[in-house]
C-alpha positions as CSV (number, residue, x, y, z in Angstrom):
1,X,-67.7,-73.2,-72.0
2,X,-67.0,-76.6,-72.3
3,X,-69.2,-79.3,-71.0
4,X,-68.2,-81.9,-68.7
5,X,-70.8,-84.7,-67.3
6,X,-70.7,-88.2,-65.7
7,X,-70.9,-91.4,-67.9
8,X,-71.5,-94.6,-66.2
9,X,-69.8,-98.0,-68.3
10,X,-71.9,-100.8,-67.3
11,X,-71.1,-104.4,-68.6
12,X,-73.2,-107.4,-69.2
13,X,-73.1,-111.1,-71.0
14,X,-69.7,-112.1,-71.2
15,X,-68.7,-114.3,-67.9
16,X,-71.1,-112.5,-65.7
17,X,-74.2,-113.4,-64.0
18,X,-77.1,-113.8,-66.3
19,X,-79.4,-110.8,-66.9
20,X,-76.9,-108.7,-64.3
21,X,-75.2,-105.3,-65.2
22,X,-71.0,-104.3,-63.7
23,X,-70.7,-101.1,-63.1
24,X,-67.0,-100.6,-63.9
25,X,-66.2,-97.1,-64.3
26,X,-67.6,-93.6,-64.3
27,X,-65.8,-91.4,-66.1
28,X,-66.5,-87.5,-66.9
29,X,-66.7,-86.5,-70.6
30,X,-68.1,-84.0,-72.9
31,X,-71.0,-85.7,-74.1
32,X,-71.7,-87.1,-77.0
33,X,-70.0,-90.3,-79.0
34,X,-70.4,-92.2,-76.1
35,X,-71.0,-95.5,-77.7
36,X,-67.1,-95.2,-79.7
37,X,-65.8,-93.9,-75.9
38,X,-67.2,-97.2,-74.5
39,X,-65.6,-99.3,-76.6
40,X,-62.4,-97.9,-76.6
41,X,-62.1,-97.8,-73.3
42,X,-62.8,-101.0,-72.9
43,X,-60.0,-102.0,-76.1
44,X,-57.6,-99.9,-74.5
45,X,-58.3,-101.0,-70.8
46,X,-57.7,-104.5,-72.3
47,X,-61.1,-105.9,-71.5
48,X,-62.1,-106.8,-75.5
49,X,-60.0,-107.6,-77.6
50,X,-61.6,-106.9,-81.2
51,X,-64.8,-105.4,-82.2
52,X,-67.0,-108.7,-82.5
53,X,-66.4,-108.9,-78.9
54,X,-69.4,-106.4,-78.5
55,X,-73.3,-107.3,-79.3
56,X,-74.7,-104.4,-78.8
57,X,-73.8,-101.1,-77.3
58,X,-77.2,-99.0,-75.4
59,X,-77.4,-95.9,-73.4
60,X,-79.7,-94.8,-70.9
61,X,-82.7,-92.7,-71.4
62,X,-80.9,-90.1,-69.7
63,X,-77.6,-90.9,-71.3
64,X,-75.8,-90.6,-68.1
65,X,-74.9,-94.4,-68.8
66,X,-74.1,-96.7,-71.4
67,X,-74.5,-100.8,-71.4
68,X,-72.1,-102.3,-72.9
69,X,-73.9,-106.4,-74.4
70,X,-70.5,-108.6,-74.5
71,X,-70.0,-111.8,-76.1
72,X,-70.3,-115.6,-74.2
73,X,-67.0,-116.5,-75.0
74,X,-65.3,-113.0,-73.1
75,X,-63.8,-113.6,-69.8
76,X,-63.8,-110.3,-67.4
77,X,-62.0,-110.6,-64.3
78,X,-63.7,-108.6,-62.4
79,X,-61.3,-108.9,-59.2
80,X,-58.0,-107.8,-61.5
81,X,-60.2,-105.7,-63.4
82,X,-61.2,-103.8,-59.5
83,X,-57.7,-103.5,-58.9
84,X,-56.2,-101.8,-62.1
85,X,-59.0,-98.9,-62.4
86,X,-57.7,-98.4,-58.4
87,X,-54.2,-98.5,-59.0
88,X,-54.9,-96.1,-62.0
89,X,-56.8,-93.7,-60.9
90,X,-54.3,-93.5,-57.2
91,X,-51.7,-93.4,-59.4
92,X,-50.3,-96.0,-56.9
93,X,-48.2,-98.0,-58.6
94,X,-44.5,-98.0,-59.8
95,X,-42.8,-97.4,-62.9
96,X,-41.7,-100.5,-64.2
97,X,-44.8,-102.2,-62.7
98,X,-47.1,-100.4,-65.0
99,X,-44.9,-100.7,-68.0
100,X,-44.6,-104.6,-67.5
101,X,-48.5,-104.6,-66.9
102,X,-49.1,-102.7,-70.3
103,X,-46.9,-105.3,-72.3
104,X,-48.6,-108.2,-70.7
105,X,-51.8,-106.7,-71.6
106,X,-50.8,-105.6,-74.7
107,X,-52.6,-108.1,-77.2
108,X,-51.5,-106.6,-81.1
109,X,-47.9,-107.2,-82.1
110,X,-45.8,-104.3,-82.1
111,X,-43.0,-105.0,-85.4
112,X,-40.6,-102.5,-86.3
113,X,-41.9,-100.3,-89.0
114,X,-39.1,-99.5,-91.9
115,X,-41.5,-96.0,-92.5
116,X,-40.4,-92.6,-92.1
117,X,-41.8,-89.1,-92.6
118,X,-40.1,-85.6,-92.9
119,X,-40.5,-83.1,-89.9
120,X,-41.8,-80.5,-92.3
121,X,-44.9,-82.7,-92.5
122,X,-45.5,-82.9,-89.0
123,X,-45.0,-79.6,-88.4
124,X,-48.4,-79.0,-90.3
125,X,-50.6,-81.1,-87.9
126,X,-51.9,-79.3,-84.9
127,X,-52.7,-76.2,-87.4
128,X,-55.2,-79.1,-89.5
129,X,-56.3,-80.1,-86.3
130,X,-57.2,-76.9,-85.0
131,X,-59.0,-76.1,-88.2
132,X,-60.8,-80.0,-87.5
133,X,-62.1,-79.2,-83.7
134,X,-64.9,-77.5,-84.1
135,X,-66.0,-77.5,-79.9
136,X,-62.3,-75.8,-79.0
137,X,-63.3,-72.9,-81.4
138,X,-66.0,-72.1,-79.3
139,X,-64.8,-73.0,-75.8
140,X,-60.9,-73.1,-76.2
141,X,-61.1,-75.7,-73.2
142,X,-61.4,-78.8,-74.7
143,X,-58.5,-81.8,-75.9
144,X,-58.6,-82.9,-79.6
145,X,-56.8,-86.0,-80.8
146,X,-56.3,-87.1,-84.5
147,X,-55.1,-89.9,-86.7
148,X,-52.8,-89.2,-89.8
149,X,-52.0,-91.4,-92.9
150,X,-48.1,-90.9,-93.5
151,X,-48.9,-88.4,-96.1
152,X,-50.0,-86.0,-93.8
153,X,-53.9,-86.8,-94.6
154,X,-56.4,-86.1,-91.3
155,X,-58.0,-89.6,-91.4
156,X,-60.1,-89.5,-87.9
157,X,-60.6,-86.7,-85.2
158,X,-62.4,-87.1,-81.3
159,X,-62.3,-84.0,-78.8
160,X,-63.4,-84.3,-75.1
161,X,-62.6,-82.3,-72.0
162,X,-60.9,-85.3,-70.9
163,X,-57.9,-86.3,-72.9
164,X,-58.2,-89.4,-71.6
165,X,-61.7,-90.2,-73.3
166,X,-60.6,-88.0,-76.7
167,X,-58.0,-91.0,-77.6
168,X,-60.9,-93.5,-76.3
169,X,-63.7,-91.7,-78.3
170,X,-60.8,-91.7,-81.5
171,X,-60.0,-95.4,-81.1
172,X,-63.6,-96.6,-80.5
173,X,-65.4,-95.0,-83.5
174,X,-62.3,-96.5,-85.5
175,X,-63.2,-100.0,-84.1
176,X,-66.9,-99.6,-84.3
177,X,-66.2,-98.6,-87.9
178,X,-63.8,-102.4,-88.6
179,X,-67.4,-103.8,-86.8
180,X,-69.9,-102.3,-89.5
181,X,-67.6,-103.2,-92.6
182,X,-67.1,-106.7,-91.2
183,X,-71.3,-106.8,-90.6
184,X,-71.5,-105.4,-94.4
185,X,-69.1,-107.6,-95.5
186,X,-66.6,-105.3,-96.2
187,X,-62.6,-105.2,-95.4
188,X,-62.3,-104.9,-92.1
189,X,-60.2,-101.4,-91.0
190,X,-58.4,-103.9,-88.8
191,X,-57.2,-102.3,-86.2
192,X,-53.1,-103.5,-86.8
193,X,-53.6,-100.4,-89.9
194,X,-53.0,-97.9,-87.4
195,X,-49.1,-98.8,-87.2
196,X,-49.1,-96.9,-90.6
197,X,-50.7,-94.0,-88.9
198,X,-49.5,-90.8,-86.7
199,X,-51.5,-90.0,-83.7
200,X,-51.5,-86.4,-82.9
201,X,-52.3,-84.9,-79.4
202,X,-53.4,-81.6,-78.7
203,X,-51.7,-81.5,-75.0
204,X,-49.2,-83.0,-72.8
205,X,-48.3,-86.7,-73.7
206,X,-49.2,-89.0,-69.9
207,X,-48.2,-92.8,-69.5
208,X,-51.9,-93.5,-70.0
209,X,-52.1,-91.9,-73.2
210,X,-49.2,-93.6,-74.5
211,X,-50.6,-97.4,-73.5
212,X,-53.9,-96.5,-74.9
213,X,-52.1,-95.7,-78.1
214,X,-50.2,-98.8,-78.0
215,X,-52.9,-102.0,-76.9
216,X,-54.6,-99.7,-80.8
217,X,-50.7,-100.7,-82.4
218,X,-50.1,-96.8,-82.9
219,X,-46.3,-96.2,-83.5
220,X,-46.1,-92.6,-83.8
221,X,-47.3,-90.4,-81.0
222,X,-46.8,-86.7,-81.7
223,X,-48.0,-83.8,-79.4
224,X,-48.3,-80.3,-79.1
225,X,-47.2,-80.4,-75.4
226,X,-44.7,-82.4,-73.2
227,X,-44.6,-86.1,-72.4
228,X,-44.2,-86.8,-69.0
229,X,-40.9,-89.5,-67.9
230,X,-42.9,-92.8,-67.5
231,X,-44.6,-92.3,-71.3
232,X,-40.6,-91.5,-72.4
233,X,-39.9,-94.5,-70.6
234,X,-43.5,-96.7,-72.1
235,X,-43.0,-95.6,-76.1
236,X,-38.7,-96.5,-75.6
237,X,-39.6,-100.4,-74.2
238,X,-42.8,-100.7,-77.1
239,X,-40.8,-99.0,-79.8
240,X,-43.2,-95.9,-80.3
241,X,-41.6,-92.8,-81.8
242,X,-42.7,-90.0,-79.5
243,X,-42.3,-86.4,-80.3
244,X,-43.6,-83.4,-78.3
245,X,-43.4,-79.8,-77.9
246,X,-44.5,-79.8,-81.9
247,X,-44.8,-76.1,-82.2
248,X,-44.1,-73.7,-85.2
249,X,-41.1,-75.6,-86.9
250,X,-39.6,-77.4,-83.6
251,X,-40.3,-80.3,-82.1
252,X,-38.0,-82.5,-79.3
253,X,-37.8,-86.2,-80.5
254,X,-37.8,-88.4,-77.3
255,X,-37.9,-92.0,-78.6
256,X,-37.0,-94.1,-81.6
257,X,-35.9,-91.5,-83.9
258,X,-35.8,-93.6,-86.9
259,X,-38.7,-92.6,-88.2
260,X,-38.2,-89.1,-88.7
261,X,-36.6,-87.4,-91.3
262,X,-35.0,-84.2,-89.7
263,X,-33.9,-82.7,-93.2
264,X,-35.0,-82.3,-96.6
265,X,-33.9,-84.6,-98.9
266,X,-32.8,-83.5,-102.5
């Protein structure tokens, strides 16, 4: 049985009162990596921008929230902020309206990639990221999302019963990462690295999932399921190859072809 509990996102530093906590969203997740869901639902909500926007990331005793410590210099507007968690979670707002918010939000560049990779590779995904999710073996009710390098390589892998906070849990732990290697003075993973990457779903492909993939620069969004007509419509205006209905040695290709390789080549 899979497990599903609230998480509470709290907010503090940054533009807000001093020594005062925003509750802005409660969300319900599977629990655990709740510090890499935090932050990339704030990255993909558009609220940082880059990992050394966050000091310090805490959760409650009980871990039914999580405080997120921002930076001075980040400006949250609360008011527009209010508004957009409304709309989205209503659903009350238009096509082209929501795709027009997304690019303005939208901070990494989005280039045309010259990249392409055969069918026959991506037709070996979900079965590696079956063999990756180790909660859907034992409940069989839980979303999985994964990151490939173009050679097919499983790079990163989140589940949650929410698909929503899988691809938040998958993008946070991959920023939280670029924030320890900067710390260590590493190369930063920077998150623009993940245009050269394939983002694999293990359901149906919604609008949401698609504008979280793109504020991380993802440009290939491939699923085992369908997408619905406003993510067609999202990955066609941001140029993001989206595939779905990847099952056996099929798959429908929905936007920006180009980067898939529908024979072998000899």
């Amino acid at each position: 049985m899979a497990v599903e509990e609230p998480l509470e996102i709290r907010l503090t530093g940054a533009n807000l009162e001093p020594n005062t906590q925003k509750n802005i969203a409660i969300t319900m997740r599977t629990p655990g990596d709740d510090e890499a869901l935090a932050a990339g639902f704030l990255f993909t909500e558009g609220i940082i921008t880059s990992a050394s926007d966050i000091l310090d990331i805490a959760a409650s005793q009980d871990q039914s929230s999580i405080t997120v410590q921002l930076r001075d210099t980040v400006i949250v507007d609360l008011d527009s902020m209010e508004r957009h968690f409304y709309t989205t979670s209503s659903c009350g707002v238009c096509g082209k309206a929501s795709i027009d918010a997304v690019q303005v939000k939208c901070k990494i560049a989005l280039p045309q990639t010259q990249w392409k990779v055969n069918a026959s590779l991506l037709f070996g995904l979900p079965d590696i990221l079956r063999k990756a999710q180790s909660s859907f073996e034992f409940t069989g009710g839980i979303h999985g999302c994964a990151l490939f390098n173009l050679g097919g390589e499983i790079m990163a892998t989140a589940e949650d019963v929410g698909r929503h906070n899988a691809l938040d849990k998958l993008i946070g732990a991959w920023l939280m990462n670029a924030k320890t290697d900067e710390i260590n003075g590493q190369n930063s993973k920077n998150l623009t690295d993940l245009s050269n990457q394939i983002l694999l779903l293990s359901g149906r492909i919604s609008f949401e999932l698609v504008q979280k993939a793109a504020m991380a620069g993802i440009r290939m969004i491939v699923a085992v399921g369908a997408p619905s007509s406003l993510a067609i419509d999202l990955a066609d205006e941001l140029g993001i190859t989206l595939v779905g209905f990847l099952r056996g040695e099929r798959c429908n290709i929905y936007t920006h072809s180009q980067r898939v390789e529908t024979h072998s080549e000899d």
